[in-house]
C-alpha positions as CSV (number, residue, x, y, z in Angstrom):
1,X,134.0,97.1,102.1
2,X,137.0,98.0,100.1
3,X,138.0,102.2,99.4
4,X,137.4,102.5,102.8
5,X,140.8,105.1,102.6
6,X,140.3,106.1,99.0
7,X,142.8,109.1,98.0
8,X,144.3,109.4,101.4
9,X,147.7,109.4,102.1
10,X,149.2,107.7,105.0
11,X,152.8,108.2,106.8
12,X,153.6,105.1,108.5
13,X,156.8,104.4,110.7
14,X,158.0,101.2,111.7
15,X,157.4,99.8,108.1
16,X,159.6,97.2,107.8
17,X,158.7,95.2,110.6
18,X,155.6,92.7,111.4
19,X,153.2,95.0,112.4
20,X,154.3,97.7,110.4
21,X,154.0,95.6,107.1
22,X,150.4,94.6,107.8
23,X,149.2,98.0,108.2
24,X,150.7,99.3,105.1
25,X,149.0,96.1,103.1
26,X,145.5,96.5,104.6
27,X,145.6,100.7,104.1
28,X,146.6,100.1,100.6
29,X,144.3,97.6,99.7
30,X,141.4,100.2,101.5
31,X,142.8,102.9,98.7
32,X,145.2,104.9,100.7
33,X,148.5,106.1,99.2
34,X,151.3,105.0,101.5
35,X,154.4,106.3,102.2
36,X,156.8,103.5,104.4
37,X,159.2,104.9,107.0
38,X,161.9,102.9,108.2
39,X,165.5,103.3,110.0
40,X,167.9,102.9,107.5
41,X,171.2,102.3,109.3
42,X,172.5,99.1,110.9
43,X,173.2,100.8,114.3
44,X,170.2,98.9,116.1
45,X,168.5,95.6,116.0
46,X,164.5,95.8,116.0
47,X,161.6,93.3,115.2
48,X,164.3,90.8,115.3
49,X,166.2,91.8,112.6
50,X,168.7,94.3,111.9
51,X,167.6,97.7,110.4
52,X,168.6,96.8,107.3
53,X,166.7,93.5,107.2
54,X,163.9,96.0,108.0
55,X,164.7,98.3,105.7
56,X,164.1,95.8,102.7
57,X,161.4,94.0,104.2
58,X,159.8,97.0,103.4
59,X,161.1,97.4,100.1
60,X,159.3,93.9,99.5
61,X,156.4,95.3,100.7
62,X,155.7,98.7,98.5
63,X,156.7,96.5,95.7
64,X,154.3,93.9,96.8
65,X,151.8,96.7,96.9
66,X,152.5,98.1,93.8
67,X,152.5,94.8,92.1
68,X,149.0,94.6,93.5
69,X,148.0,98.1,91.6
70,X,148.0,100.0,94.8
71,X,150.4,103.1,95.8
72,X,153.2,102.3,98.2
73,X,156.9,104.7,98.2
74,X,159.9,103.7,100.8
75,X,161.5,106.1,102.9
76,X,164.3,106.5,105.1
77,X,163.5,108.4,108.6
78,X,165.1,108.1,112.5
79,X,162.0,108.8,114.3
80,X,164.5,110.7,116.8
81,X,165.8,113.1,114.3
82,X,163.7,116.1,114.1
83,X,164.9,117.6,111.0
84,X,164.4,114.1,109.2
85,X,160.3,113.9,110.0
86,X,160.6,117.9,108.4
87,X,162.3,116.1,105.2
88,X,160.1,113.4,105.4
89,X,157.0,115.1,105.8
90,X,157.6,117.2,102.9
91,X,158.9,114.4,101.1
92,X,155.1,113.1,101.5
93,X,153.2,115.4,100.1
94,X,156.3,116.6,97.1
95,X,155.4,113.0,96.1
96,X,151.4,112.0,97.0
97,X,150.2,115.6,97.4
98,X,149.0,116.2,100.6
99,X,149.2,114.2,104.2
100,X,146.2,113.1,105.9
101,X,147.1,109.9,108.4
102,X,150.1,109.8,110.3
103,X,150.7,106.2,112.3
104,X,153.0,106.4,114.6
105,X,153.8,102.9,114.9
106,X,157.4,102.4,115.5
107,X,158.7,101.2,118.7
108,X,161.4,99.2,120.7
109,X,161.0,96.7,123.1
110,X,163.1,96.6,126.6
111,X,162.3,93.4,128.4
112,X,164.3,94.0,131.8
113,X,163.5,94.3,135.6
114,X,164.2,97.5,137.4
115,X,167.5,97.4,138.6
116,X,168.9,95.3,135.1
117,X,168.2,99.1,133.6
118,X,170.6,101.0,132.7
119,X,170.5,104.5,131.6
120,X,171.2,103.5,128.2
121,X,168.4,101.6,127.8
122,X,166.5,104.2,129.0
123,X,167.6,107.1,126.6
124,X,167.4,104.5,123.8
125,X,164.2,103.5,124.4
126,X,162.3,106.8,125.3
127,X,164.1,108.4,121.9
128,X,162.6,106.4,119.8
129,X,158.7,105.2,121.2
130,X,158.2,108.7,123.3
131,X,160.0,111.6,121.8
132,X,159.8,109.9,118.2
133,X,156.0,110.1,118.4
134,X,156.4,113.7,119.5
135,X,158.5,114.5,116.7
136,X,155.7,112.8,114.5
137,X,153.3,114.8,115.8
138,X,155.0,118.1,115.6
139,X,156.0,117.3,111.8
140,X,152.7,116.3,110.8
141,X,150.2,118.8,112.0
142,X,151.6,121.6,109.8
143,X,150.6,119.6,107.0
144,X,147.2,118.1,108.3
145,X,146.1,121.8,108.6
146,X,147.1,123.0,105.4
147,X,145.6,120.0,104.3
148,X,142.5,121.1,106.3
149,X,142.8,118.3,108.5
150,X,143.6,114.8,109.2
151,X,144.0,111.5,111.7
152,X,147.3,110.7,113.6
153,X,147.6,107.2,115.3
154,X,150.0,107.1,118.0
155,X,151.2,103.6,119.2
156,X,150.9,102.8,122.8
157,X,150.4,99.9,124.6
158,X,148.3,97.6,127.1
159,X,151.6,98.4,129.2
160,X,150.7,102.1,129.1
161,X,147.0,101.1,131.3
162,X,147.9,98.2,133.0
163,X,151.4,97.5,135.1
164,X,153.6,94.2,133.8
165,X,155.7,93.4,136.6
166,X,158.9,94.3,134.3
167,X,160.1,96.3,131.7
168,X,160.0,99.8,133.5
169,X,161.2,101.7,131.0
170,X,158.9,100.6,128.2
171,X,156.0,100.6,130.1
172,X,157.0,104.6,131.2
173,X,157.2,105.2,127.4
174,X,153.7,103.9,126.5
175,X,152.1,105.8,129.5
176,X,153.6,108.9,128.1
177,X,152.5,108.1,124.3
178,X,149.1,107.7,126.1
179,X,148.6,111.2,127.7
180,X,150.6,113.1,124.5
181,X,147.9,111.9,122.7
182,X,145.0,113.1,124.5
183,X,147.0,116.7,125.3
184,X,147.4,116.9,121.6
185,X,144.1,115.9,120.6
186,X,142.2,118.6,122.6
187,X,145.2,121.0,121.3
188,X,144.1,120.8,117.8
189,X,140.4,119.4,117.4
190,X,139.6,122.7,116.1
191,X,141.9,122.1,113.5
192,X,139.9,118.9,112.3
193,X,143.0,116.9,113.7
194,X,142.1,113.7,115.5
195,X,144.4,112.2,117.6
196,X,144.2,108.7,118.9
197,X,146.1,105.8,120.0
198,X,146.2,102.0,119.6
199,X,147.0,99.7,122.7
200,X,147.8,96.5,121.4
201,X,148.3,93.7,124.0
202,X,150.5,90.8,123.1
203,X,151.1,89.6,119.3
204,X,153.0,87.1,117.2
205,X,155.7,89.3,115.6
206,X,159.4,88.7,115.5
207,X,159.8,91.8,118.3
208,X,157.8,89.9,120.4
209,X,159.4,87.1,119.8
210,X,163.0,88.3,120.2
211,X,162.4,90.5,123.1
212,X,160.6,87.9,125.0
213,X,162.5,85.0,126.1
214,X,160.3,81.6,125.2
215,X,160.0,80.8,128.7
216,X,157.5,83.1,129.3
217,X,155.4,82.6,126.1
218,X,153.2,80.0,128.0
219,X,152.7,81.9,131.2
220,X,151.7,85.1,129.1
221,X,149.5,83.6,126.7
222,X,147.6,82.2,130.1
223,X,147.0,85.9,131.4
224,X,145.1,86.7,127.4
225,X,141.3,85.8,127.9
226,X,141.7,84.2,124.3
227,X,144.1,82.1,125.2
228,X,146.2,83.2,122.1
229,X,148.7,86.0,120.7
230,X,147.2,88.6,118.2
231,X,148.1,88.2,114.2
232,X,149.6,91.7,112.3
233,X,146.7,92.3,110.7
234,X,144.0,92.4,113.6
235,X,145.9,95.7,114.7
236,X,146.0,96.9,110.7
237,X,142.1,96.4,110.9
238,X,141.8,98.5,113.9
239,X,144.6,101.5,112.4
240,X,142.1,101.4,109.2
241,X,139.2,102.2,111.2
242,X,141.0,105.2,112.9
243,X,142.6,106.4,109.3
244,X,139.3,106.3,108.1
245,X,136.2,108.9,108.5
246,X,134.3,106.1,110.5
247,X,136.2,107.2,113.1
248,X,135.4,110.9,112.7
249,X,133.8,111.7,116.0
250,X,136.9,110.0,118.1
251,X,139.7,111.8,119.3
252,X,141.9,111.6,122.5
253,X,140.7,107.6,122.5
254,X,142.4,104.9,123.5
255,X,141.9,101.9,121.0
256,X,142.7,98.7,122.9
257,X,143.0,95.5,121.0
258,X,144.4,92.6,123.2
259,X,142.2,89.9,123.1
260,X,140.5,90.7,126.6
261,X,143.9,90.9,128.4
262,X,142.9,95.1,130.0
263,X,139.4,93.3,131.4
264,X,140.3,91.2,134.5
């Protein structure tokens, strides 16, 4: 059923990357207007490429889109800079109108045991997946209620629920993207603000793939029910669904999509 998002307009972080790319696709072709955030500077390496590889994979994409008839703009944000989510929130509706989706989809990846962490890592990584969705949150709302409401899709992770044996730090991240969602979501329900997550479990994108090293591939894959990675586009599916008002009596939920991995 296409026009599922007719005449909404969608922030979406993360854009240039695997995941990020899909989503914007699908949400376009379901109608929505789609504004693609994405670091702009070189200064870290994500999705396997460097932020500027990001950068115009994105601009591919909102051309792509356009191309396609839908309505796709590119634009630059550090999800840890508060004052750039202000710009780029009012950036959003100076150019589509109004804001009524946020996805907070972008994220890094630390694939470490505990004592290989440094407090580096650490900072790094809880700037941009935990206090970056904050930041999202915070930026958005204003304009969700003076749009008289709205959905915001935070990104955690099967690593939020479930404990990995590794990658501490990460793992403390999504946990915390996890319970900011359902705090805010009870904050502003009477706002007509719902706010829910998406825990994805493991998927075939180039962060995967250059966070991971190839040795454990085979061993991971084993511990999915389905025996196989996600694709991009079964999370974009499941970010429609919450963007869209067949979600309108969820809020505070936790979305998992990981081919049965959560189950056992």
């Amino acid at each position: 059923m296409a026009g599922r998002l007719a005449g909404k307009v969608v922030l979406l972080t993360g854009a240039g990357g695997g995941l990020g790319s899909a989503q914007a696709r699908l949400m376009a072709e379901e109608g929505a207007s789609v504004m693609m955030a994405n670091l702009l500077e070189d200064k870290v390496i994500a999705d396997g490429l460097p932020a500027s590889g990001l950068w115009d994979n994105a601009q591919k994409t909102a051309e792509e889109i356009r191309q396609s008839g839908g309505k796709a703009e590119v634009i630059a944000l550090d999800v840890a800079d508060e004052q750039q989510w202000q710009e780029v929130v009012l950036a959003t509706e100076k150019t589509f109108g109004k804001l009524d989706v946020l996805v907070n989809n972008a994220g890094i990846y630390y694939h470490a045991g505990l004592l290989e962490h440094t407090t580096e890592k650490f900072h790094e990584i809880v700037a941009v997946n935990q206090l970056g969705c904050l930041l999202g949150m915070k930026a958005a709302v204003p304009a969700m209620q003076r749009n008289g409401g709205g959905s915001i899709i935070n990104f955690a992770s099967i690593y939020g629920i479930a404990g990995a044996g590794t990658s501490t730090a990460y793992q403390s991240t999504k946990g915390a993207v996890r319970l900011m969602t359902k705090s805010a979501s009870l904050e502003f329900v009477a706002d007509n603000i719902r706010i829910n997550s998406i825990c994805p479990g493991m998927f075939d994108t180039n962060l995967f793939e250059s966070s991971v090293p190839k040795e454990a591939w085979e061993p991971l894959v084993d511990m999915v029910p389905m025996k196989r990675f996600g694709k991009p586009k079964e999370i974009a599916y499941g970010t429609v669904f919450l963007a869209s008002d067949e979600s309108s009596f969820m809020t505070g939920a936790d979305l998992v999509i990981d081919g049965g991995y959560t189950c056992p």
